[in-house]
N, C-alpha and C positions, 0 to 999 in steps of 0.2 A: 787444747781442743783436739779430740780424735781425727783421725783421717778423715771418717764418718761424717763428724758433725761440720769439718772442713766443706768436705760434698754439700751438701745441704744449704749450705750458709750460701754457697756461689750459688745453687739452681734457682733458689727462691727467686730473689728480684727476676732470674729470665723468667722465670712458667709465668710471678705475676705480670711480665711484659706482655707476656704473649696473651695472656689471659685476657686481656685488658686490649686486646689488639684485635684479638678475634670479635670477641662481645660485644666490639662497639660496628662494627665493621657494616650488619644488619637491623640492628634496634637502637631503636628513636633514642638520647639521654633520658633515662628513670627520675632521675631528680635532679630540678633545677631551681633555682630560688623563685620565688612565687612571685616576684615584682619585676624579674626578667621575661617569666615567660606569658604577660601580657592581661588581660581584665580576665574576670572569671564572673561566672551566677551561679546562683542558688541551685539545686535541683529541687524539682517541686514535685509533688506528689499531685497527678490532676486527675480529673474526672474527665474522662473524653468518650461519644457514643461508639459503644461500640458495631465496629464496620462487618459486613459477610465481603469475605472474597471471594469474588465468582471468577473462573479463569477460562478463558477463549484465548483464538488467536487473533492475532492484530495482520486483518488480510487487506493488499488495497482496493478502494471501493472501483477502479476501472482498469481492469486485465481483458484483454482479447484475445485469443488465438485464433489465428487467421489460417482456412482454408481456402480450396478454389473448388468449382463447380468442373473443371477441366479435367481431362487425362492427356498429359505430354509429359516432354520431357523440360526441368527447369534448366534457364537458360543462364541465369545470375540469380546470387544472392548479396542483394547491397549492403547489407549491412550484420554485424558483428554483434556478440553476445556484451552486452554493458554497454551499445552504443545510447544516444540518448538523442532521439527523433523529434521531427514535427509533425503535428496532425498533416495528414496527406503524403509523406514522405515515401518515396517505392522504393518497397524492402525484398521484395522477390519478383523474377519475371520468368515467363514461363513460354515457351514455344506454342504459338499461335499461329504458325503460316496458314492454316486448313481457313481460321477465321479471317484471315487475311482475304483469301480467294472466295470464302461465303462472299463477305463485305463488298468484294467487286461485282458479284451476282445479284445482292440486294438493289446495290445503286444502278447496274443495268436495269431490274424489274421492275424502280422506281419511276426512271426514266419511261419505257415502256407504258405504265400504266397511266402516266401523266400524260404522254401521247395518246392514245385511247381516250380517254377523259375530255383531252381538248377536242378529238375529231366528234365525240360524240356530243358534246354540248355546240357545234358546229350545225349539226345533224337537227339537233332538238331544235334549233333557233329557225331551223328555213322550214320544218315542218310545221311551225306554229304559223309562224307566218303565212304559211300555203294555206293553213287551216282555216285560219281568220279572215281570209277573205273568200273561203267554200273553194282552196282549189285540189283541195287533199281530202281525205275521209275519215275519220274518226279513230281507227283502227289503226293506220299510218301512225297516228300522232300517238297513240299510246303505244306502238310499236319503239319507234324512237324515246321518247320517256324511259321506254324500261331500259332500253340499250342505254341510257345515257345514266342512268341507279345501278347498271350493272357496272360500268366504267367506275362508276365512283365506290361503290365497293370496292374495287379491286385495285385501285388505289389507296384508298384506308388498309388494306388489309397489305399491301407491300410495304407501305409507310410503317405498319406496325410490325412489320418482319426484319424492318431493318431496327427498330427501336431494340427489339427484343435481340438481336444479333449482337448490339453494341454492346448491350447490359451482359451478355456472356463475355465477350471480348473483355470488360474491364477487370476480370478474373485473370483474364493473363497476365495483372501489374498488380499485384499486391501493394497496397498501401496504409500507411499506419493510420487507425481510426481516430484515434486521438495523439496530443503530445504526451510521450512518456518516455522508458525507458527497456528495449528489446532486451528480455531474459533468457530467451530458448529459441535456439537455431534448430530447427529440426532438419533440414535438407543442405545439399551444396548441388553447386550446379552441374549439372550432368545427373541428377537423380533423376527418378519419375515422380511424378506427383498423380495420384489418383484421387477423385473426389471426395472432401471430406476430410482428407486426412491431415493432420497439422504442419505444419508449416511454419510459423514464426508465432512468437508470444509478446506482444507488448505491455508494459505494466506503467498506469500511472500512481506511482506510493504519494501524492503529494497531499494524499489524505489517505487515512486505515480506519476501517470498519474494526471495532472489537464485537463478537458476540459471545454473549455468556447466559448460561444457564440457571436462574436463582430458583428457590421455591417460592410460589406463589403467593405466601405471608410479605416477600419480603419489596414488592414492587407497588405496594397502598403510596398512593402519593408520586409516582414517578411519573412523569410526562415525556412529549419530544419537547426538546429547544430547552431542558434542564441541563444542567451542568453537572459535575461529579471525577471523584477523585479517580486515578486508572496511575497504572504502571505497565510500563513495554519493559521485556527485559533488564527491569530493576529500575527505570529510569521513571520518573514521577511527571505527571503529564496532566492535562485538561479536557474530560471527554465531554461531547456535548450528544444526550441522548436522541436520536434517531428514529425509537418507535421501541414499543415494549409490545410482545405477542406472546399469545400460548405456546408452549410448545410440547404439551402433554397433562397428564389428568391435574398432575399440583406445580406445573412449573412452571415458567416464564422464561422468554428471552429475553435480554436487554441487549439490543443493537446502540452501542455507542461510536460517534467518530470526533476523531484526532489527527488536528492540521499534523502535517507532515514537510513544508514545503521544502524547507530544507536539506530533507532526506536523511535524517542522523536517525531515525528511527527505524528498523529493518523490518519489511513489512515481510509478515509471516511470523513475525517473532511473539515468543510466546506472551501471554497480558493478562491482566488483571485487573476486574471491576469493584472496586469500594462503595460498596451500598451499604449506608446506613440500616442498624436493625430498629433501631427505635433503644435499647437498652443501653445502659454504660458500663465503663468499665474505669478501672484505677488504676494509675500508669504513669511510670514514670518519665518528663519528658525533657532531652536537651538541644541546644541548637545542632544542625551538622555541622558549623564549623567548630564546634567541639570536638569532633571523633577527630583520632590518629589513626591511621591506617600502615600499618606493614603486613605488605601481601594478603592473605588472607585473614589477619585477625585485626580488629577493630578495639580502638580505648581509647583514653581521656585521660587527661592529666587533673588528677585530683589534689586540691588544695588541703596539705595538713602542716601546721607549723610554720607558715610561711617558707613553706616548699610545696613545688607540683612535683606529683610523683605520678609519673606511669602506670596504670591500670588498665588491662585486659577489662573488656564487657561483651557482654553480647547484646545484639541491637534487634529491635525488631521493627513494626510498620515505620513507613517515614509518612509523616501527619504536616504537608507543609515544607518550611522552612526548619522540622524539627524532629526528632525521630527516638522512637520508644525506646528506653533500656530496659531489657529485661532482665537480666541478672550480671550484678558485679557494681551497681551504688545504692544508695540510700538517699532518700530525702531527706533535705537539709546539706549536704555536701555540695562544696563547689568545686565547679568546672572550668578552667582556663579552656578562653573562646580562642580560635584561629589556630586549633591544636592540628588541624591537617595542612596545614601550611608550613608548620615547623619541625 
């Protein structure tokens, strides 16, 4: 044997080592005996309607952004971006001394006018008296009458200044409208705040609103309180129809919503409405615990010879518990089930 073919003879077994070391290191076994790697089905050739996808965004149905009616300066901000609040909780507060001293002034002119009130329904009471037995004149008594509707005017009208006083004051405490979860901190304390302008965002996702846009053919038949297929960023979900409206010369909107309580679904994230068109379509379908997944390609272990071999597919709608191949099998071939598990 040549020096050459010496060479040779030693490299092979290493390169096949390595070969064999790299190869396996990121893909699933190719082939394995078909009785190890577990039950398999049929692939079927089926007839399924085919779906229009309408796509919106999956927004939640109760967000706030909370303003004040006030100009000062913010005193505190209680709470943090991703904190997770109760209805009424106070998330910003805001320098109110000015109202503080209003407040002292109201409840002084309260006072006041309930004094007034009482001297003058004092008034009313001896004038009638004097009256009803001819000791007063006519004139007298409707004197005091009116002083005694002017008194009480002027009491309704301090009582409603201090109502209206408090109702601005409760702008100095910002508080969260409902239970949710605070998204956007606009201010920190020592900012100014001028009216109107935002200030904290609370979000409740524990429901999402999808809306989307179909053509007008395609919503015969839809109602609220129908059910229908939807996907949030790829995720396969249960929407329950909301209200179906025009929203231009041939289109319609379909407002769907989708429990959330849990929060695994990100609201804002992008979604998709499965409406039925009335037509079908042929399609081939397998369960998902058929697909293998590495990284981003998707397969199946196909049964040939009483071996499962690895096969690349590309997948499309998932219909269910079950999801479209589109190209890479045939009907009639089977499929080892529980192939993303192994």
């Amino acid at each position: 044997m040549t020096h050459m073919n010496l060479l040779r003879a030693g490299l092979a077994p290493a390169l096949f080592l390595l070969a064999a070391a790299c190869g396996g290191e990121n893909t699933p076994a190719a082939d394995v005996p078909a009785a190890a790697a577990g039950p398999s089905v049929a692939v079927v050739d089926t007839l399924l309607p085919a779906d229009f996808e309408a796509s919106g965004p999956a927004l939640p149905i109760a967000e706030a952004t909370l303003s004040t009616k006030l100009m000062g300066a913010v005193t505190a901000v209680l709470v943090n971006e991703g904190a997770r609040v109760a209805a009424g909780t106070s998330l910003v507060k805001l320098d109110a001394a000015d109202l503080d001293a209003k407040s002292a002034q109201a409840s002084a002119g309260i006072a006041a006018a309930e004094a007034a009130h009482r001297e003058a329904q004092a008034q009313a009471k001896r004038i009638r008296a004097l009256y009803a037995d001819s000791a007063a004149p006519r004139a007298q008594l409707d004197a005091v009458e009116a002083g005694l509707a002017r008194a009480a005017a002027g009491l309704d009208a301090a009582r409603a200044g201090a109502v209206e006083l408090n109702a601005v004051r409760a702008y100095g405490v910002l508080r969260a409208p409902f239970a949710g979860v605070v998204t956007h901190r606009f201010v920190d304390a020592g900012d100014f705040a001028a009216p109107g302008a935002p200030l904290v965002t609370v979000q409740d996702a524990s429901r999402l609103r999808i809306s989307a846009a179909v053509p007008a053919a395609m919503v015969r038949g839809l109602k609220a309180g129908q059910t229908m297929d939807a996907r949030i960023e790829g995720v396969a979900v249960r929407a329950v129809i909301e209200g179906v409206v025009p929203s231009a010369a041939t289109m319609y909107t379909i407002n769907a919503v989708v429990a959330n309580r849990d929060g695994q679904l990100p609201a804002g994230g992008a979604a998709t409405l499965l409406v039925t068109s009335g037509t079908t379509e042929r399609a081939l379908l397998i369960p998902l615990s058929a697909v293998v997944r590495e990284g981003d390609l998707t397969g199946v272990r196909v049964v040939r010879e009483n071996r499962a071999e690895l096969r690349w597919v590309r997948l499309g709608e998932v219909r269910g518990d079950r999801v479209i191949v589109r190209t890479g099998l045939q009907a009639g071939e089977r499929v080892v089930l529980a192939g993303a598990g192994r």
